[in-house]
C-alpha positions as CSV (number, residue, x, y, z in Angstrom):
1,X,37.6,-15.5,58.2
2,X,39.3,-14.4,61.6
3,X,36.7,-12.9,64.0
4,X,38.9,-9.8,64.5
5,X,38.3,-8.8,60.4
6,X,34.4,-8.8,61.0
7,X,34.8,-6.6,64.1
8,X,37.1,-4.3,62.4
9,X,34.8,-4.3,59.1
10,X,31.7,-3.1,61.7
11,X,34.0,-0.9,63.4
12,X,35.0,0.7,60.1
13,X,31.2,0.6,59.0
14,X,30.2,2.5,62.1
15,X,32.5,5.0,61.8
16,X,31.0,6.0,58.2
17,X,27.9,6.6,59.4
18,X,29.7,8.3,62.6
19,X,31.2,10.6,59.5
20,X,27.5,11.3,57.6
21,X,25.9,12.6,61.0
22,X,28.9,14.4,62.0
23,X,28.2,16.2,58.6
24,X,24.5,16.5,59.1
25,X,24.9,18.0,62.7
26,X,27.7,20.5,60.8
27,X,30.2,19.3,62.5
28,X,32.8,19.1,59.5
29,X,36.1,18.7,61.9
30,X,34.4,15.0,63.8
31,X,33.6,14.0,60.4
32,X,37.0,14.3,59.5
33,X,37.9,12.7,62.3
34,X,35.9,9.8,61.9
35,X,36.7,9.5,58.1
36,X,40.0,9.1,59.0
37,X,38.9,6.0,61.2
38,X,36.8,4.9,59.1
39,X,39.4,4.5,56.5
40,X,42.1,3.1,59.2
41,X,40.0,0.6,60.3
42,X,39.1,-0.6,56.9
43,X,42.8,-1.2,56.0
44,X,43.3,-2.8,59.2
45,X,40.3,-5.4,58.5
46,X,42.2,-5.9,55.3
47,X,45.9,-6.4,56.7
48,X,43.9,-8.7,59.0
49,X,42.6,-10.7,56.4
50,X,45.8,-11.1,54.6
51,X,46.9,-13.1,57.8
52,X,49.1,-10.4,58.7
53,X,49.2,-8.1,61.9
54,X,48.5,-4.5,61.8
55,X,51.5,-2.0,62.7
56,X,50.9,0.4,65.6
57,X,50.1,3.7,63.4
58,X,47.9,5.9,62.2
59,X,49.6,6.1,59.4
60,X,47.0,5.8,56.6
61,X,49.7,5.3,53.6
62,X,51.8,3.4,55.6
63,X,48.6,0.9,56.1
64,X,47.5,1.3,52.8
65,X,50.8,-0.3,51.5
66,X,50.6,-3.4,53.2
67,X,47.1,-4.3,51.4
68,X,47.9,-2.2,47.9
69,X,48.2,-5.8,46.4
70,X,44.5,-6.1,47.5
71,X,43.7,-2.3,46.9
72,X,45.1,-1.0,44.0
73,X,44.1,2.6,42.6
74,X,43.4,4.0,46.3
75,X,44.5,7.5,45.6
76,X,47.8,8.1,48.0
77,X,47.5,11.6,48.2
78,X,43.5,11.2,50.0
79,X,45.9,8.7,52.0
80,X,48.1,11.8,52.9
81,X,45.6,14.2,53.4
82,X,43.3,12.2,55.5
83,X,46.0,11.1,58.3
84,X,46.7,14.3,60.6
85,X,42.9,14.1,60.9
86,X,43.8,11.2,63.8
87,X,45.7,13.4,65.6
88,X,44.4,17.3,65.2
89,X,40.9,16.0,66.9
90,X,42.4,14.4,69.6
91,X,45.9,16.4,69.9
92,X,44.7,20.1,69.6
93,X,48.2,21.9,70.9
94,X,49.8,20.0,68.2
95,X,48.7,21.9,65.6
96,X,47.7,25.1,67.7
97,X,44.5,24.4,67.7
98,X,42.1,22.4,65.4
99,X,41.9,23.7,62.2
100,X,38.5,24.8,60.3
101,X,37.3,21.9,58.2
102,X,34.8,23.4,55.9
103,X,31.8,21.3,54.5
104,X,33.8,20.6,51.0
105,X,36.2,18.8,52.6
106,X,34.6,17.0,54.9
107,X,31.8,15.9,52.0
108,X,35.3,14.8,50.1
109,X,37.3,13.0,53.0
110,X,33.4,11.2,53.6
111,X,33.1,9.9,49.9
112,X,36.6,8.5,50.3
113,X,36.1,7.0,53.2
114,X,32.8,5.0,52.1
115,X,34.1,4.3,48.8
116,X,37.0,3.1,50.1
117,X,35.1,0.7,52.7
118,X,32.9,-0.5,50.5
119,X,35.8,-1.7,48.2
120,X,37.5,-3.5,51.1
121,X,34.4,-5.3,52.0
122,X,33.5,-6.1,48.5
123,X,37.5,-7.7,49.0
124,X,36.9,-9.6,52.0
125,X,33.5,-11.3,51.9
126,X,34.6,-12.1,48.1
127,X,37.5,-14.0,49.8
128,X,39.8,-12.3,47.1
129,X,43.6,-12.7,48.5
């Protein structure tokens, strides 16, 4: 396995726990925020492992295609959801100002997100491809 699929996998790993003390804290928008990574990185550990290289976006559907052969049943619409979450942390005057992310959602985005890690590294240390 290439190097750069562990530290993506940690990175992705890191970012779910980054996700649960955002929540604990009450922080619901950061744990949307790092949701959202959690579940970019995790995709881009996949596309990794497939040999391939991982487009410059933060496109979480866009990703998720390259690896659905790999992922299958991922709920696009989480996919959807999930994505502005990249941007409305760090780009406020996008979306004038950051929106309220109540603890429902943010308890949601975080189940995806660790569900959906744990499936891509049930994928890669199982060397399915």
């Amino acid at each position: 396995m290439r190097e750069e699929v562990k530290w993506w996998l940690k990175a992705a790993e890191r970012n779910v726990e980054r996700a649960e003390a955002s929540i604990e804290r009450g922080d619901f928008e950061a744990a949307a925020f790092w949701a959202q990574q959690a579940v970019e990185f995790s995709l881009r550990a996949l596309i990794l492992f497939k040999g391939e290289i991982p487009p410059k976006t933060h496109n979480l559907v866009e990703l998720h295609r390259l690896v659905s052969d790999l992922l299958s049943g991922v709920r696009e619409e989480l996919l959807s959801e999930l994505t502005p979450y990249y941007s409305v942390s760090r780009y406020p005057d996008i979306f004038m100002g950051v929106p309220v992310v109540h603890r429902s959602t943010a308890e949601r985005f975080l189940r995806f997100s660790r569900e959906l890690f744990e499936r891509v590294r049930e994928v890669i240390e199982h060397g399915v491809r």
